[in-house]
C-alpha positions in Angstrom: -18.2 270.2 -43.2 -19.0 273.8 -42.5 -20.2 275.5 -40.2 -23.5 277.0 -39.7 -25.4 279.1 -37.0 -29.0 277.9 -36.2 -29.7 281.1 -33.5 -30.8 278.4 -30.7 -28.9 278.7 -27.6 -26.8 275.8 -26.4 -26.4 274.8 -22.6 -23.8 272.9 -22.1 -23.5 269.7 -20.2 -21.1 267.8 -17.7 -20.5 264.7 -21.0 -19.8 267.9 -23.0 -17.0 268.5 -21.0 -16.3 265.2 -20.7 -16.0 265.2 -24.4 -13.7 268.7 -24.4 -11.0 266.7 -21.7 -11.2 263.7 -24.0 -10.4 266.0 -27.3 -7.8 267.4 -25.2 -5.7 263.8 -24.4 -6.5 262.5 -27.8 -6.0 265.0 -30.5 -8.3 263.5 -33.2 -11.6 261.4 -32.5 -14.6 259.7 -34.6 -17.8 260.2 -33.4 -18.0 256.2 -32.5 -15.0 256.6 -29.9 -16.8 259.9 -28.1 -19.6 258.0 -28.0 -17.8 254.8 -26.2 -16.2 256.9 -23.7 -19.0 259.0 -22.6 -22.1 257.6 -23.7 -25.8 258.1 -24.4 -29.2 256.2 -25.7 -29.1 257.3 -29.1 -26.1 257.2 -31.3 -28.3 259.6 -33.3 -29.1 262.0 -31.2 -25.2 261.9 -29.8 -24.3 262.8 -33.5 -26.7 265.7 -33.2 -25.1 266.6 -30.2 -21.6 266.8 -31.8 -22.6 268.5 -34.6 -24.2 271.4 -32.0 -21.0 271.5 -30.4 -19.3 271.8 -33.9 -21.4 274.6 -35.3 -20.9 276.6 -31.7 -17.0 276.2 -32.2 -16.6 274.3 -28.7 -15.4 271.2 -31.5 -13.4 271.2 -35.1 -13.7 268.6 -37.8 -10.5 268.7 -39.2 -10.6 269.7 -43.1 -8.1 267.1 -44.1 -10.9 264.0 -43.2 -12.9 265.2 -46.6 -10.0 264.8 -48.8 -10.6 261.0 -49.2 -13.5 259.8 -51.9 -15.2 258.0 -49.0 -14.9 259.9 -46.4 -18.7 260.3 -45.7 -18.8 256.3 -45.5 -16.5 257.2 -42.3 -17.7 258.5 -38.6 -16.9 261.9 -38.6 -13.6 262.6 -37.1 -13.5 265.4 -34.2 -10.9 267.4 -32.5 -11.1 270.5 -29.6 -11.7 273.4 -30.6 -11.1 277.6 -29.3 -14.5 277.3 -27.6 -14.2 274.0 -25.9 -10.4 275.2 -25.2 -11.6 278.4 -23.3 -13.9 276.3 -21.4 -11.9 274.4 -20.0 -8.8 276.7 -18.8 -11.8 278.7 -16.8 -12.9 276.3 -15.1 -9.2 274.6 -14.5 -10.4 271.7 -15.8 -7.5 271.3 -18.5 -4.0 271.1 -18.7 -3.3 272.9 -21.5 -0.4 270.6 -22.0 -0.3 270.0 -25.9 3.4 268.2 -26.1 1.9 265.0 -26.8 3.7 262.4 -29.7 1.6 264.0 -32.5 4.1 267.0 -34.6 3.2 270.5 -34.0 2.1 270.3 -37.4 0.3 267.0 -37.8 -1.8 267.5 -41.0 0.9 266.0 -43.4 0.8 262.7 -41.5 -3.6 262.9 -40.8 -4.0 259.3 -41.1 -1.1 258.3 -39.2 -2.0 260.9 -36.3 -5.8 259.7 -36.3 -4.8 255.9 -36.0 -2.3 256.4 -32.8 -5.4 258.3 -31.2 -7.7 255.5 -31.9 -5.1 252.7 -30.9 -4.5 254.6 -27.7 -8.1 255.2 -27.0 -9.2 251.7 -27.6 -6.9 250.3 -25.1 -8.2 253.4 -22.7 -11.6 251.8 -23.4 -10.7 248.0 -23.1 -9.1 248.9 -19.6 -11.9 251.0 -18.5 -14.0 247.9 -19.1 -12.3 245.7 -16.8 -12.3 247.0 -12.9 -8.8 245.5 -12.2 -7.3 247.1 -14.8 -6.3 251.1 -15.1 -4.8 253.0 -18.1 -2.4 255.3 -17.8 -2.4 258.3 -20.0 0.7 260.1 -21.3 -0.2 263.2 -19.0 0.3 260.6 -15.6 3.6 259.5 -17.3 5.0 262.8 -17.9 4.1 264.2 -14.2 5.8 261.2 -13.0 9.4 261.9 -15.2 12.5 263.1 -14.3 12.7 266.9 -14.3 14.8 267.7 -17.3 12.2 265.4 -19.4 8.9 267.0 -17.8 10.5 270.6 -18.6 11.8 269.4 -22.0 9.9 271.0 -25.0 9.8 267.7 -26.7 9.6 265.0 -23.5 9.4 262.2 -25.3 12.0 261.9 -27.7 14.4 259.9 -26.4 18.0 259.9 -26.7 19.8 257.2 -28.4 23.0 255.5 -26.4 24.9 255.2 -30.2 23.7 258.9 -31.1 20.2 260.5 -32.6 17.0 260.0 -30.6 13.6 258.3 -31.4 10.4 259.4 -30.5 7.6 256.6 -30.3 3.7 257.5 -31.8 2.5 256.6 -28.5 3.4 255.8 -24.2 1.5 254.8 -21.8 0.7 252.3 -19.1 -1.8 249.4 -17.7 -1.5 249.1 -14.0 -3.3 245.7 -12.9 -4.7 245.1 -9.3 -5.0 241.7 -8.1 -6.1 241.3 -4.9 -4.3 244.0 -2.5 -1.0 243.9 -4.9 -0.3 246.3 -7.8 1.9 245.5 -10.9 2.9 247.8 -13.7 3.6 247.6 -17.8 4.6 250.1 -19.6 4.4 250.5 -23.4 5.5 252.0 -26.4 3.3 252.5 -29.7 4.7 252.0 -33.0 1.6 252.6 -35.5 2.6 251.3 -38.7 0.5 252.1 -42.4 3.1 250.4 -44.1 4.7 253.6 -45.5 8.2 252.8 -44.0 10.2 250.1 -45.8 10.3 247.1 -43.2 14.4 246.8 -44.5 16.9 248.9 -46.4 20.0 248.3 -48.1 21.6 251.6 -47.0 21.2 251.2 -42.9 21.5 254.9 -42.6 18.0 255.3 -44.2 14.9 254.7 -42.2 13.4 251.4 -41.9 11.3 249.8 -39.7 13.6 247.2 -38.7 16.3 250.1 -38.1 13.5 251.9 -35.9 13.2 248.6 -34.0 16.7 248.1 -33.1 16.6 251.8 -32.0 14.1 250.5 -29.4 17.1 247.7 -28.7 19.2 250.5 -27.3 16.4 252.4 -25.2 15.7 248.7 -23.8 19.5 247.4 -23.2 20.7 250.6 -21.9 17.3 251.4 -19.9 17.0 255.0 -21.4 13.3 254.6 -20.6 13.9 254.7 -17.4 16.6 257.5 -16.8 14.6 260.0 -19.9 10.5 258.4 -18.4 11.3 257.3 -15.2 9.5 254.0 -16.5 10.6 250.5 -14.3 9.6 248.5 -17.7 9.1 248.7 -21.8 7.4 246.5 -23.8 7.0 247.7 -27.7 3.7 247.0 -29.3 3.3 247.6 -32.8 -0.2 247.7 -34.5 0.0 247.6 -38.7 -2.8 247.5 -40.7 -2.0 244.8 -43.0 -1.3 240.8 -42.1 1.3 239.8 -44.2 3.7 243.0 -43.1 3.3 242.1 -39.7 4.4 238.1 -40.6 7.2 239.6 -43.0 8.6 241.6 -39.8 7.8 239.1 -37.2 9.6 236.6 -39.4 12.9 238.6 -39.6 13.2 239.2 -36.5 12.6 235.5 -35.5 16.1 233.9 -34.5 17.9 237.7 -33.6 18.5 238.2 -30.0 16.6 240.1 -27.4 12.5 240.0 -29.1 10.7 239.2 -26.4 10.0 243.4 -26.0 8.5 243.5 -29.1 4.5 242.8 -29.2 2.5 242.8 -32.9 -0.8 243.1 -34.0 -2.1 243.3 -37.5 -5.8 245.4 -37.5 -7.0 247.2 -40.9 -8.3 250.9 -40.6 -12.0 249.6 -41.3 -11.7 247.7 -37.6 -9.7 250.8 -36.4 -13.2 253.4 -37.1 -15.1 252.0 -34.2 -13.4 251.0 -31.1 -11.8 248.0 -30.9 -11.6 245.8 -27.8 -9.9 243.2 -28.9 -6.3 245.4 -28.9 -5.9 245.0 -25.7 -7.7 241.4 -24.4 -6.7 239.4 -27.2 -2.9 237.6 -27.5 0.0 239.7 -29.2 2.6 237.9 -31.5 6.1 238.2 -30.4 9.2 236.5 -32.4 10.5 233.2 -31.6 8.1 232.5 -28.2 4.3 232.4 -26.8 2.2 235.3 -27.7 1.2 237.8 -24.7 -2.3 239.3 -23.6 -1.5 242.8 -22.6 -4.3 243.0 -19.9 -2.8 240.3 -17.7 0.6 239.8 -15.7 1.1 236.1 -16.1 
């Protein structure tokens, strides 16, 4: 929780910078997620590793994680540190680049910000286990984007054709090689904790049914490809609880234009360790088939 000096001198390694470019696309980490990506015999001796790398200052453990009663039940969540950040602009292998979808100031939302990292990097793992598939990061998206959005101090928020903007908790794409062709899918993330009421009285207060028929306008009007330069959008949304997923699924049954929107319940207990399963088993949609996300057809 603190840190600590021991006096012994620490080498580092090519999988500590691994870990350092990883804490740099995905703001907040647990110690089971590092350890996916960039491996190693021993969990334990991995967790020693960490904590190393914590007590030198390459890697933070943000404060907010030991605010819960069970928090040392839970692997310890990580995120980059001054150290790790030095290292890596000197050896240009950063980008430095921190406009990502979590707020400047994400610490009054720490839950919400640690499940769209561990949502986003268990697809990143699921596609990495699969040679046909590749994941493509928010960084790739953004290089790709039309000028005034890569320059934009806030890229992705995304103008609304009836007024206001939205900004999703996560982008990214799967790009799928079959044979010699190449096919794309893009997607939006919507992590849901079931903080936002699913419906309001008053439309002009926020709902999540009022956030999804924001995502109606991006999708009719194709804002996500004049603001992203994006061909396609599909919407996933990943709550933690089974019946708010049926309760939304179920009111958008019958309305028009669903077929964009993809849902998955998975509780924050699954969500600790990575979790395959996001993106190789079948999403619900409203009113028609469910969709596996790591196949075109």
């Amino acid at each position: 929780m603190h840190r600590s000096g021991s006096g012994k001198r620490l080498e580092l390694t090519y999988r500590d910078l691994e870990i350092f470019k990883l804490l740099e696309r995905y703001r907040y980490l647990r110690s089971t997620y590092i350890h996916a990506f960039v491996g190693g015999a021993s969990q334990t001796r991995f967790k020693e590793r960490l904590g190393d790398l914590f007590h030198k200052g390459y890697l933070d453990r943000p404060a907010r994680q030991w605010d819960f009663a069970d928090a040392r039940h839970w692997p310890a969540i990580h995120e980059i540190g001054q150290g790790a950040t030095r290292i890596l602009r000197q050896a240009a292998l950063g980008s430095g680049d921190r406009r990502d979808f979590l707020s400047e100031i994400p610490h009054r939302q720490f839950l919400h910000a640690v499940m769209i990292c561990e949502v986003l990097a268990s697809l990143d793992l699921g596609a990495r286990s699969d040679p046909s598939l590749r994941f493509i990061a928010w960084p790739e998206i953004l290089a790709r984007a039309p000028e005034a959005s890569r320059g934009a101090r806030s890229p992705f928020r995304a103008p609304l054709p009836a007024g206001g903007y939205l900004v999703p908790d996560g982008l990214f794409g799967v790009e799928y090689s079959r044979e010699e062709t190449k096919a794309y899918r893009f997607f939006a993330l919507e992590a849901d904790r079931g903080t936002m009421p699913v419906v309001r009285s008053d439309p002009k207060q926020s709902s999540y049914m009022g956030k999804l028929a924001a995502y109606r306008q991006i999708i009719a009007q194709r804002v996500f490809k004049t603001h992203w330069g994006l061909p396609n959008l599909l919407v996933l949304t990943v709550t933690t609880s089974q019946s708010r997923m049926t309760d939304i699924v179920s009111k958008l049954d019958g309305e028009a234009d669903t077929s964009a929107f993809l849902f998955r319940a998975v509780t924050e207990q699954e969500l600790s360790r990575p979790t395959a399963g996001l993106l190789s088993q079948p999403w619900q949609r409203p009113g028609t088939v469910p969709l596996r996300i790591d196949q075109t057809a």
